[in-house]
N, C-alpha and C positions, 0 to 999 in steps of 0.2 A: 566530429560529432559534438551535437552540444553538452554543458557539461549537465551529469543526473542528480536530479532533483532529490536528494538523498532525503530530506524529512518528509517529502509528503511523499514520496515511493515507502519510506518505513511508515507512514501512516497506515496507509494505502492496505499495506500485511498485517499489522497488527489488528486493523479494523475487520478484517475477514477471517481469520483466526481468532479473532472471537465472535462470530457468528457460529451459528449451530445450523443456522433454517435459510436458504432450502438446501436440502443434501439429498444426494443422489448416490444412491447402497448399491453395491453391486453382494448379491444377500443368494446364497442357494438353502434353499429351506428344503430338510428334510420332513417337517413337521410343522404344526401349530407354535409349537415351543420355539420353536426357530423366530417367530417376531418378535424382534427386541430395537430397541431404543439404539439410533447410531452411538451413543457416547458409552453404552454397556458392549455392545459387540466390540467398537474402537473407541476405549477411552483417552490413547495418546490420539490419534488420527480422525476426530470426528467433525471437524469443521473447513472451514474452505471449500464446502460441497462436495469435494469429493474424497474419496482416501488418498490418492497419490497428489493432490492438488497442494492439499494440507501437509503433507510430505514436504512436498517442496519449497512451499511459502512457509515452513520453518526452516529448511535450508536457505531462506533469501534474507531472514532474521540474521541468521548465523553471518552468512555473507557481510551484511551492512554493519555488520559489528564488529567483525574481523577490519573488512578492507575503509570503510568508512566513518570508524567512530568520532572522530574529532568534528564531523561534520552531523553528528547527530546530536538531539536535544539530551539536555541530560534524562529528562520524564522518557523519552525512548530509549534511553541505555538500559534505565530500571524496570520500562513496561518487559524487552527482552527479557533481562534476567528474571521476572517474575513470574513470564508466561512456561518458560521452561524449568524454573524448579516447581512449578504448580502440576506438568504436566510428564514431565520426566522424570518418573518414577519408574522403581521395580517390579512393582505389582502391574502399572500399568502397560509396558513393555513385555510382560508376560504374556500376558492377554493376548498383546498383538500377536504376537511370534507363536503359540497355541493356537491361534484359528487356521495357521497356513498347514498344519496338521489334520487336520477334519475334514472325514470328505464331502468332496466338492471346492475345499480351497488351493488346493493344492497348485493350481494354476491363477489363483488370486492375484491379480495386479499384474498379471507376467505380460510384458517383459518390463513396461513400463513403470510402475511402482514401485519393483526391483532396483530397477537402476537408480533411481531420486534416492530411497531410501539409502543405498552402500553410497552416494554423493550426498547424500544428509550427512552419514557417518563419517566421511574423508572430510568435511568441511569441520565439523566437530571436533576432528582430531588435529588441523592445521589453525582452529581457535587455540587450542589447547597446549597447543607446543610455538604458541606467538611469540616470543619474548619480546614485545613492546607489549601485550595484554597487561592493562590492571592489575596489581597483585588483588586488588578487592573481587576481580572475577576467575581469576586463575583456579581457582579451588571448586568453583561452580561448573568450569569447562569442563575440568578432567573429571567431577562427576557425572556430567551428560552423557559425556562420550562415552563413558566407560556402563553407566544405567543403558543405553542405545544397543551395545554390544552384542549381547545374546543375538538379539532381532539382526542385526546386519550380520553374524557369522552366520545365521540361518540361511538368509537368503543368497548370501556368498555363495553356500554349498548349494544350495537350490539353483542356480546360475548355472555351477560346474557340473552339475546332474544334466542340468537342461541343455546347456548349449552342442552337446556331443550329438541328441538325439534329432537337431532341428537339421535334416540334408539339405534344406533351401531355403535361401532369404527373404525374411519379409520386407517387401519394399512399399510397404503403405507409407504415406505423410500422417501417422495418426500412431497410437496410442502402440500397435502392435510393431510399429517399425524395431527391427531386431538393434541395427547401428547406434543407435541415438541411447539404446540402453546399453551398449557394449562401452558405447565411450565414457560414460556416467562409470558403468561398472570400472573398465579400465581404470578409472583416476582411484579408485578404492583401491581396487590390488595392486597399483604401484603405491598409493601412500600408506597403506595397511600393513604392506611386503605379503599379498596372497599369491606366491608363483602359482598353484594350482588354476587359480583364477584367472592369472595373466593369460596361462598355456590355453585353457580352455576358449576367450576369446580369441586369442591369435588366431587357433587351429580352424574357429569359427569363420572367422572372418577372411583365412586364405580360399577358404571352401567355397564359402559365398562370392565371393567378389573378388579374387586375384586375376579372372579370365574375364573381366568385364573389357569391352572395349565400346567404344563410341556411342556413349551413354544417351539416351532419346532424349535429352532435358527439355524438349522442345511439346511431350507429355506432361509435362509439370504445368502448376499447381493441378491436385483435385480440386474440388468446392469447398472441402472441409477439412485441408489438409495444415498442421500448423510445424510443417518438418517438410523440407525438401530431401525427397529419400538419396537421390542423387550425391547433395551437397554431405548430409550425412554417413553416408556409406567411404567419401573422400573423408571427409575428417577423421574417420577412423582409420582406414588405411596409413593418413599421414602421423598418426599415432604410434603407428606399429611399425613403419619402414623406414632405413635410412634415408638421409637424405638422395641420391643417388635412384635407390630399391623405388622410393617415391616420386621419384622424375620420370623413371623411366614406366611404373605404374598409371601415372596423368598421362601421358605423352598415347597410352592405347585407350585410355579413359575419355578422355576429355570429349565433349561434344561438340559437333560443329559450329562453327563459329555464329552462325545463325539462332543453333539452335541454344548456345549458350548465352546467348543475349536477353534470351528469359529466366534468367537468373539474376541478371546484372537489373533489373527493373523491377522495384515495388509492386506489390498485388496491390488496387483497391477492393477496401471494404465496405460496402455501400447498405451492409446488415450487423449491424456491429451489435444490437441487440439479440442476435439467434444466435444461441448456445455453440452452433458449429460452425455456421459460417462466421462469424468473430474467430474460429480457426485460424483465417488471413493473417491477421494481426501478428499473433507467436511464428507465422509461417517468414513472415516480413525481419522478426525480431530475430527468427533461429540462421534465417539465411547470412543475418551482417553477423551472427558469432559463425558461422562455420567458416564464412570469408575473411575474418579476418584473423583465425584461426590458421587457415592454408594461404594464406599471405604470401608469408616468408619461405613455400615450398613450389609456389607457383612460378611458371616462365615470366620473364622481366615484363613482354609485351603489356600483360594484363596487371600491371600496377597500377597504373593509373583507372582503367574503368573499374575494377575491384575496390579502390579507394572507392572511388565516388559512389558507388554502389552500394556501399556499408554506410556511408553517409543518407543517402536518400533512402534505404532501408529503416532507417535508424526511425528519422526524422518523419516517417508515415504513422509510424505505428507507438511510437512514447508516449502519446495522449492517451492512446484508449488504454494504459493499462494504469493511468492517475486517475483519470475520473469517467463517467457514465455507466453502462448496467455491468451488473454483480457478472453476468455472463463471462464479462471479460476481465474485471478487476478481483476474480477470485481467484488467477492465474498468472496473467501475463506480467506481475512485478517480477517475477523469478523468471522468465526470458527476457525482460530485461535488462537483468544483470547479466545473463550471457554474453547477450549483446553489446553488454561494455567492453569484454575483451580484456578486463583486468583478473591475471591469474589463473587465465582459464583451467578447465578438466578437462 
């Protein structure tokens, strides 16, 4: 893979994170009263267009500050620290974590928002315990993370509430797929130490998917899907099982050779300006982190097309999330730090 473009990808979030317009509310109005201003209903989470977008492209802050600071400017070390003691506050983290109270929100952002947010928090807390961090930012970390906390023990339990009650898995490429926020959540309650959390995805995800066998991948991609459910539903199992547990889990899994070949090849995106179809793009991004993710768990055979496949994945889709419409650069910088494959969750 070529090497990432660490200053104008940290532009890239910083610029969108501070945009406010256009944003797109997901708003249950009991009343009149209920129209309010995105940055009064979500004063931490009101920009990047959406709430869980904005979630995450501050986790992508946190990321390039963590894993790539010496490659960043120093006016980017500062813009970070500035956007987060501006915006990570007490008061404002209340707010958030009170609305998932009221009814109607109760199901707010689920499952998807969930999972960014407890991987916001795990990222926060692996700033925070760097020891090569700055001592001039060390004091700033361990106040984030620790202001974030309320909010993320919220949704912990809200997770471990939820996952009991879901008998079947959602296998969308899209916002509701259940895996993609298990695995998010999984990195929380191993760096957190949430065993309730852990047990509750495990439990989840033997339910869902331990009797999978010869999976249709040859179904894949939807139009607007930016998560292959297939490749996600694998990386989570290879989370959870030994190595062994998970050889011999692929081996009833895995899809025919045929139809695994549409996996191993780039989607094009020939609409990169529609809000969904621009989908492809993270779907391109999410595929080379899940592959190179189950790399190291897959049969020898497929090393070599699995390489070249994270490669040509890579290299489709890194443009659209530097430059052209807001559609796709209010998102896809933070799948493509997945896709680097360094440190993963």
């Amino acid at each position: 893979m070529p090497s990432l473009p660490v200053r104008q990808l940290c532009q890239v979030v910083l610029d969108s994170l501070s945009r406010e317009w256009p944003y797109r509310p997901d708003v249950w109005l009991e009343s009149a009263h209920d129209f309010r201003l995105p940055r009064d209903r979500h004063p931490l989470f009101h920009t990047s267009y959406d709430w869980h977008s904005c979630v995450h492209m501050h986790w992508s802050l946190l990321r390039l500050l963590r894993l790539h600071r010496d490659a960043l400017a120093p006016a980017q070390v500062d813009g970070i620290r500035t956007r987060f003691d501006r915006t990570f506050t007490v008061a404002a983290v209340s707010t958030e974590a009170a609305l998932f109270d009221r009814p109607g929100y109760r199901s707010f952002e689920r499952p998807y928002g969930w999972g960014w947010l407890l991987e916001l928090h795990a990222e926060l807390h692996r700033l925070a315990v760097d020891p090569a961090l700055p001592s001039v930012l060390q004091p700033s970390a361990r106040r984030w993370l620790d202001t974030l906390e309320p909010l993320a023990l919220r949704l912990a339990q809200a997770m471990v509430d939820y996952l009991p009650k879901l008998g079947h898995p959602v296998r969308t490429g899209t916002h509701s797929n259940g895996a993609f926020a298990c695995v998010l959540a999984l990195d929380h309650a191993r760096t957190r130490a949430h065993p309730a959390l852990q047990r509750a995805i495990g439990e989840a995800a033997h339910r869902w998917f331990a009797r999978d066998h010869r999976y249709p991948s040859d179904y894949e991609p939807g139009g607007e899907d930016f998560l292959s459910a297939g490749l996600v539903e694998a990386l989570l199992m290879y989370r959870l099982l030994d190595g062994c547990g998970f050889a011999d889990w692929w081996y009833r899994f895995s899809p025919s050779a045929e139809a695994l070949g549409r996996w191993l090849l780039p989607v094009a995106v020939d609409q990169a300006a529609d809000a969904r179809i621009v989908h492809l793009h993270g779907l391109n991004l999410s595929r080379a982190w899940c592959w190179q993710a189950l790399l190291p768990g897959l049969p020898g055979e497929l090393a070599g097309p699995v390489a070249r496949a994270i490669d040509a994945h890579w290299q489709a889709s890194l443009a659209a999330a530097l430059s052209g419409d807001y559609a796709a650069t209010h998102w896809l910088a933070s799948f493509v730090l997945l896709a680097e494959g360094r440190d993963q969750p």
